[in-house]
N, C-alpha and C positions, 0 to 999 in steps of 0.2 A: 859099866856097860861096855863090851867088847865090841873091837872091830867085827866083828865076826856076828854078834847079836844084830848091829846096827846094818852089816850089809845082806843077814836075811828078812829084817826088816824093809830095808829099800826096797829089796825085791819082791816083797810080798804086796809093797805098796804100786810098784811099779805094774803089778798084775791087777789092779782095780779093787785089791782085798783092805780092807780096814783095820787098822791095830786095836788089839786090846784096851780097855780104860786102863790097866795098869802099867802099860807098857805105853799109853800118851803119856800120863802123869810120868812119868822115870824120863821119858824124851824131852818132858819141857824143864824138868827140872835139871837135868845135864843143858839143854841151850839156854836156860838162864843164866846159868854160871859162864859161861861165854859170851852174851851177850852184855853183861854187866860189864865188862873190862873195856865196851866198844864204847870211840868215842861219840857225842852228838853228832858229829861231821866225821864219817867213819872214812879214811883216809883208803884208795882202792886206787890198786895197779893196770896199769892195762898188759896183756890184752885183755880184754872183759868186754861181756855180751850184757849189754843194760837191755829191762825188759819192763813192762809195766804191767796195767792192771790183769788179773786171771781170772777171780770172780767166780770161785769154785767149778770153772769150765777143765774137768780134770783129765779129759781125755784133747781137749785141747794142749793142756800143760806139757804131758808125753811128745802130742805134735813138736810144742815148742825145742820140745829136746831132742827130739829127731833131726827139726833142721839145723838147729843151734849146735848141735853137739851133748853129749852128755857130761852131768858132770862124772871125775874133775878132769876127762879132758880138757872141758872149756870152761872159764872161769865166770861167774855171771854176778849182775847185781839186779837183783830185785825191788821196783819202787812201791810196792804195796799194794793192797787192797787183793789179798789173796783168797778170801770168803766173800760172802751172802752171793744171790742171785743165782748163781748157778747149784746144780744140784749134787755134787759131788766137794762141796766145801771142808769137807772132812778129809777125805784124801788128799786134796792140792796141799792143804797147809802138811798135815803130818810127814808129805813128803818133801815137802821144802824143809822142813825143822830137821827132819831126820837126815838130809841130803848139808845142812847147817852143822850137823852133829857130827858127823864121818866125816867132811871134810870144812872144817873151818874157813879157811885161806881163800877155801877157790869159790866161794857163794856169798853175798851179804844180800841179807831181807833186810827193807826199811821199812818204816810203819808205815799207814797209810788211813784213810779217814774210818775206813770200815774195820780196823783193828782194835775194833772198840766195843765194850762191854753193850753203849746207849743202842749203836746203829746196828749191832749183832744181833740182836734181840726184833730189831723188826722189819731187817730183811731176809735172814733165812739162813741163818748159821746156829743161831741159841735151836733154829725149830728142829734142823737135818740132825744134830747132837742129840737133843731129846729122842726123836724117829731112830735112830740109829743105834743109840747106845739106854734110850730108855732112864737116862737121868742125866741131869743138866752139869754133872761131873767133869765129861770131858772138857764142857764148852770153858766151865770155868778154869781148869790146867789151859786152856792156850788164852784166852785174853787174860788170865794173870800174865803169861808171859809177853801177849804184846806189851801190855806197858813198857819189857826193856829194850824193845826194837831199837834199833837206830833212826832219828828224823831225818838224816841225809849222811850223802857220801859225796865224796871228793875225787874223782877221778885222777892224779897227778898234777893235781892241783890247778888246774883247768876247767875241768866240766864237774857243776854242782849237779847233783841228781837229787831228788826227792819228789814225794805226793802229789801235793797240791801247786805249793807257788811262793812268791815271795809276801813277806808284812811290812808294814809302816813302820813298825818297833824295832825291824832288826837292820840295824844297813850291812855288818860286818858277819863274817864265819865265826869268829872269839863272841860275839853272842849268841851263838847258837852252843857254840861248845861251853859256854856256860850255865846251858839251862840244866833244869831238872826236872828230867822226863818220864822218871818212872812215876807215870798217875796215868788214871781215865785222860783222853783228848779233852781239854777243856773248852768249853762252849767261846770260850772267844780268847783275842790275847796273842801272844807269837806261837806258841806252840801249835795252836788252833791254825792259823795262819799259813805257816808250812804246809799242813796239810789238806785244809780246800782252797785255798787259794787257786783263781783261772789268769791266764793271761786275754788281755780286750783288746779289740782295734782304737779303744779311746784309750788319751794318755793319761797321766795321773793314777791314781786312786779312787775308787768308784765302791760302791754297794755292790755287793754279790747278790746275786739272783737264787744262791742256795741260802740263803742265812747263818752262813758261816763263811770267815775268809771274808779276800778282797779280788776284787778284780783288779788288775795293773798293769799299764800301758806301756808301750814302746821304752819310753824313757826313761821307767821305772827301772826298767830290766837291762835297758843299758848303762845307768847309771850305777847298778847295784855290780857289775860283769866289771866295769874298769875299777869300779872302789878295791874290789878283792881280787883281782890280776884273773879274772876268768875268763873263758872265750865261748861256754853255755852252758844255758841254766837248760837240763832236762829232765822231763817231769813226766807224767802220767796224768791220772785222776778225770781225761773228758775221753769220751766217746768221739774218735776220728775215723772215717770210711774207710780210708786208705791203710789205718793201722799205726801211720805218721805225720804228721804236721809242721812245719815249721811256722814259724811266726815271730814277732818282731825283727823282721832284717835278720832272723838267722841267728838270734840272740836268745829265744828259746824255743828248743823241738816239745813237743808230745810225745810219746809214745804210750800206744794201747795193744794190749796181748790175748784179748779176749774174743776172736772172732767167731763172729754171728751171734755177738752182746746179747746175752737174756734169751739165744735160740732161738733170734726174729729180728735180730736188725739188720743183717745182711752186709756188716763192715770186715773188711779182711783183718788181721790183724798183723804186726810187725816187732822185729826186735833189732837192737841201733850196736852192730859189732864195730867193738873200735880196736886198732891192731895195734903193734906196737908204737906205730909213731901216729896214732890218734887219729888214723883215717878214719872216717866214716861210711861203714857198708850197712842198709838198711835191708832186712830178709825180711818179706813179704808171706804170711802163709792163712790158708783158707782152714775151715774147722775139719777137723781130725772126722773121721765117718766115726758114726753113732755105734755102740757097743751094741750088741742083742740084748733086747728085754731094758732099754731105754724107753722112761718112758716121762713124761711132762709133769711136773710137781704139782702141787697147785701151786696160782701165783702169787709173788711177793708182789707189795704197791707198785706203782711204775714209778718212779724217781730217776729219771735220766738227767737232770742236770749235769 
């Protein structure tokens, strides 16, 4: 696949047009082979623009790249959950993968809970591939490839990024970089963990209110930040107004990239640019105006945990 194929590709995606089934299949199988070489704790330079959930909001995503920069002027890391809910999940990913493909260096996707074959299927990524493509083809070319996603990145060795959150099982980075992550997200366990894990106003470890993951306290997260010389854990995975959150003492942010979540909640969304000496600038931006001939899917369940 040539430079040349892959930047008429962007562009075609860039324009709201959808690729071919044979030309996904050839896209994932070129970012499998790249992805395979990444490590669990996929090491990232700054400067870099960290971004979280998109949730098939793909005229949003553009926005995103408007005020963020495009790539590879601007280098970005992505925390996941790039499909279901919104109605254009077929465009956000292909152009992430594709934007993954042409330039390696300056993008890194991680997994996220919705990168998954179980929760594809019944919020609105298996259904937009069928509707779309008229066989469930494509959907299988990209969740075989999330499996080789990365579960987290490491900013210069400072700021962890990933999904969900932290587990009981893991205290250190050398277990995470030891896992084996090419599978389905497993229903429980560290990997599981990573990726729904919430951060709670109580300390400890607690039941999650989604049934997967844990919720974890102030203490957790500080104790887990000085074990590994880190200064924050940032993450995605909840629904915030503002777009950003802080929480435990500053110990971990949120960030969500999907504004006006589900095309009715009315939250802005936000992306966390860090410069070269790790300042933090948080860009604030409202949903992209609606395309002609937009029009309301029907709806997926409402699962806002």
């Amino acid at each position: 696949m040539s430079y040349h194929d892959l930047d008429a590709q962007i562009e075609q995606l860039r324009s709201g047009q959808k690729l071919e089934a044979g030309q996904v299949r050839a896209l994932c199988e070129k970012a499998r082979e790249l992805l395979v070489s990444e490590s669990n704790v996929r090491p990232v330079s700054c400067p870099v623009t960290v971004c979280g959930d998109v949730h098939g909001q793909f005229y949003d995503l553009k926005e995103l790249f408007r005020i963020g920069g495009e790539v590879p002027d601007t280098n970005y890391l992505f925390m996941g959950d790039y499909v279901d809910r919104g109605y254009y999940s077929v465009e956000a990913v292909s152009l992430l993968v594709a934007l993954k493909v042409r330039h390696p260096n300056r993008i890194a996707i991680l997994r996220g809970n919705h990168e998954s074959r179980q929760i594809t299927q019944v919020y609105g990524f298996y259904d937009e591939c069928l509707r779309k493509y008229a066989t469930p083809a494509v959907w299988t070319y990209f969740t075989d490839l999330f499996d080789y996603l990365p579960l987290t990145g490491l900013v210069e060795n400072q700021i962890f990024c990933l999904h969900g959150g932290l587990s009981p099982t893991v205290q250190t980075l050398d277990q995470i970089r030891s896992m084996d992550r090419v599978q389905e997200v497993p229903h429980e366990g560290a990997m599981c963990d990573l990726l729904w894990s919430d951060p709670d106003d109580r300390s400890g470890w607690n039941i999650s209110p989604r049934g997967a993951g844990y919720n974890f306290g102030q203490d957790i997260s500080e104790q887990y930040n000085h074990k590994n010389g880190l200064t924050l854990v940032s993450r995605a995975h909840q629904l915030v107004m503002e777009g950003y959150n802080w929480s435990h003492d500053r110990n971990v942010v949120t960030i969500f990239s999907a504004p006006n979540y589900c095309y009715r909640c009315g939250n802005q969304a936000a992306i966390l640019e860090l410069d070269d000496s790790l300042n933090y600038t948080f860009l604030q931006f409202d949903p992209a105006p609606r395309p002609g001939g937009f029009h309301k899917q029907p709806r997926t369940p409402d699962y806002f945990l």
